[in-house]
N, C-alpha and C positions, 0 to 999 in steps of 0.2 A: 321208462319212457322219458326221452328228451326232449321237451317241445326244439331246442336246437336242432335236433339232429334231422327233423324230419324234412324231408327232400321234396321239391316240387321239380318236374321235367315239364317244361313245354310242348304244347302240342298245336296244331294249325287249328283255323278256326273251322270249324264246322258249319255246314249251309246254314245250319238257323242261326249262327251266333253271324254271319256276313246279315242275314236278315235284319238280325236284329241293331245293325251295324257296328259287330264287332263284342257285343257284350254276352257274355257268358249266360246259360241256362240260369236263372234264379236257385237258391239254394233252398230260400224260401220264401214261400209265393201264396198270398194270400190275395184273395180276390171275392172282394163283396160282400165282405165278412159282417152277417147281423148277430148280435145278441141281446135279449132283452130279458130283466128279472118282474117278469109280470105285467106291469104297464111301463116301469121304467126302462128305457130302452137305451143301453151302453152304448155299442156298434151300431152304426145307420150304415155301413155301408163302406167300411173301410178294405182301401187295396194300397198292396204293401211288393216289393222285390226286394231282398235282400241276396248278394251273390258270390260267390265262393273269392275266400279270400279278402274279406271284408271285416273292420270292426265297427259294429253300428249300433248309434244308440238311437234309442225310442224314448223318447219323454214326455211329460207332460204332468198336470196338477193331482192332486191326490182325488181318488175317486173317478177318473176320465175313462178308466177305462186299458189302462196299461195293462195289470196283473190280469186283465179279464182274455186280454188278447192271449197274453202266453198262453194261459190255462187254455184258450183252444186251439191253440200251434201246438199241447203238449201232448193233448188228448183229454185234459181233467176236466174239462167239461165240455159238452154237446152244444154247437152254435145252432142257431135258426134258419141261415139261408147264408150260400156262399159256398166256398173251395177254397181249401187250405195243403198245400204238398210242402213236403221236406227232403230235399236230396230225392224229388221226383215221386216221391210215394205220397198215397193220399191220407191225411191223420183220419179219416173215416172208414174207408176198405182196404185200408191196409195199415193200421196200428203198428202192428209189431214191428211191422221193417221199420217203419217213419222210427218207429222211439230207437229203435237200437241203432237208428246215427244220431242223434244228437244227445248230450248232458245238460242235465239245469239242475240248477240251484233257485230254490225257492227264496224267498224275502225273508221268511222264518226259516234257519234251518229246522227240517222234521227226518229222524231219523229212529233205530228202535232201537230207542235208550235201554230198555233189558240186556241188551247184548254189548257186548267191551265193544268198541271204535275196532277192534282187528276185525272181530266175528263178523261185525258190520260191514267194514268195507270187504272181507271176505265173500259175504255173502250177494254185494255187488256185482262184485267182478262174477261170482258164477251165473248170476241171471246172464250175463252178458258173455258166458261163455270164454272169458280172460283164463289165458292157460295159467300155470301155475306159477312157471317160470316170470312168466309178463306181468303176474299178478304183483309178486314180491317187488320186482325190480321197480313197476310203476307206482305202489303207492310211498316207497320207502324214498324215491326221486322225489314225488310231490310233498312229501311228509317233511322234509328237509327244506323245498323253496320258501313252503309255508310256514316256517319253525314250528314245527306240531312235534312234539316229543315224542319219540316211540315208544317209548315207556309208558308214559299216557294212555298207549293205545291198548293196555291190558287190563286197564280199569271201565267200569262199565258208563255208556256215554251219559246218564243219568247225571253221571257226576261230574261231568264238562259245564264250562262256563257257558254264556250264548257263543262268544268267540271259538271256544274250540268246537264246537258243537258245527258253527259256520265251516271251520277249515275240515273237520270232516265231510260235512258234504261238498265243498268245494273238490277234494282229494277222491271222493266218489264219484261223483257226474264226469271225472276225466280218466277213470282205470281203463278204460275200455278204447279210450284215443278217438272220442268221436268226431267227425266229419264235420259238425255244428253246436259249440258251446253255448247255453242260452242262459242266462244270468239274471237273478231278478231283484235287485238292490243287493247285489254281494258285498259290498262294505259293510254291510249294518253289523258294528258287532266286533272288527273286527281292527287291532291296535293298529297303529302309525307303519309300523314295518310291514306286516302281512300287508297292510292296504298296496304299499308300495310294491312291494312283490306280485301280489297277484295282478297291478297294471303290467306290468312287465311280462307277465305269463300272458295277459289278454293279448298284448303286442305284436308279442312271440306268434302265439296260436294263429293270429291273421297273417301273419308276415311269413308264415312258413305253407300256406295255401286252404288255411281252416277258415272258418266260420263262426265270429263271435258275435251274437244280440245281448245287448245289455240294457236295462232299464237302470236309471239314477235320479235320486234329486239332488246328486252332486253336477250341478251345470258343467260346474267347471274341469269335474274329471271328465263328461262327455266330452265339452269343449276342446281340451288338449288331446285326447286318447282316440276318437273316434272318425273312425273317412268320411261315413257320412253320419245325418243324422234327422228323425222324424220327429215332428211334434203331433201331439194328437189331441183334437177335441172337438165338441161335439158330435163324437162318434167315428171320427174319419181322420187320415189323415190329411190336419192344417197344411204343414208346412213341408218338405224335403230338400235338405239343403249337402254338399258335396262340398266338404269342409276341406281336401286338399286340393280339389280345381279352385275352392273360394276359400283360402287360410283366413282373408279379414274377418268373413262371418265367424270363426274360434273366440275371438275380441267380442262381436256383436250377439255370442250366442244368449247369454244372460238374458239381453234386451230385448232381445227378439221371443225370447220366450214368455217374457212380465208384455207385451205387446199383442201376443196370443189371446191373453185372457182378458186383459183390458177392451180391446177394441169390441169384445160379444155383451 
């Protein structure tokens, strides 16, 4: 798989995208979304559109409530009240299709170290039904952007660094070419070159008609990499800003962010 290669055709807008004037169905679409860990309550109420062809960051201060949201965009855990869809399926009554369009990468890679990085992502690509042909040619493509040795990949993951451990599940959540890439501090871990690589893959994957959510507490790779971008907190989203209609806010994103938490 080449994120190059893949092809987007145009097509007219549809009555609801004139409705909506002009903007595309949400790819994902969260609305109202509560969570609460017993009396502390994360989510009060947060609503969210992300849309096809977007790279978008989510951000905000450690503890807000970021990792809480993916976990129920992913399915990993049960929200309280609300509606959450993915490429149109609901993560509640319909799991299985919602997961099988999107890939993530967790903040910690978690993978089962018992088994070599190949059996591993082997064993990926078959949940996901990746033919055998597709299997080979996409992880040995991603194995290469990522500098992941192949060789490597016949030792068992146990014995990876956090970094490599990272580029295998980065090279997993994409065998399959999902519709919606969702990322959750994918830098952590991982050297100067891969970092730079894998922005360039994020780039690619929007630019070619996908769908990249990314969390970072790197501002500044939000700030340059990302079209739009949310801030979240106390429970909702703060702020939503359109960093290519507004290139200056890129400059102002730092400030506006330490501005967030100052002004509560």
């Amino acid at each position: 798989m080449n994120v190059k290669e893949i092809k987007i055709e145009g097509k007219p807008l549809s009555a609801e995208e004139k409705i909506r004037g002009g903007k595309p169905t949400p790819v994902i679409s969260i609305k109202n979304l509560h969570k609460a860990y017993g009396d502390k309550k994360v989510l009060t109420g947060l609503d969210l559109e992300v849309y096809e062809g977007e790279l978008f960051g989510f951000i905000g201060k450690n503890g807000i409530g970021k990792s809480t949201t993916i976990d129920c965009v992913i399915g990993a855990k049960k929200f309280d009240e609300g509606e959450i869809t993915i490429n149109g399926y609901d993560v509640r009554y319909e799991p299985l299709e919602a997961k099988s369009s999107f890939g993530y990468v967790a903040s910690e890679p978690t993978c089962y170290e018992v088994m070599t990085g190949y059996d591993y992502l082997e064993f990926i690509a078959s949940v996901y039904n990746v033919s055998e042909g597709d299997f080979v040619r996409n992880y040995r493509y991603l194995a290469n952007r990522l500098g992941f040795d192949e060789a490597e990949l016949q030792n068992p993951a146990a014995n990876y660094s956090h970094g490599m451990k990272q580029k295998l599940c980065l090279i997993a959540s994409l065998l399959h070419n999902p519709k919606v890439w969702i990322l959750d501090e994918p830098t952590v871990g991982l050297d100067i070159m891969a970092i730079e690589e894998l922005k360039l893959m994020m780039r690619e994957y929007a630019n070619h008609g996908k769908t990249v959510f990314v969390t970072s507490h790197n501002i500044d790779l939000v700030a340059k990499l990302c079209d739009r971008v949310a801030i979240i907190n106390e429970g909702k989203v703060y702020a939503l800003y359109d960093l290519k209609r507004e290139p200056n806010r890129r400059i102002q994103l730092s400030k506006i962010f330490m501005d967030a938490y100052r002004s509560k």
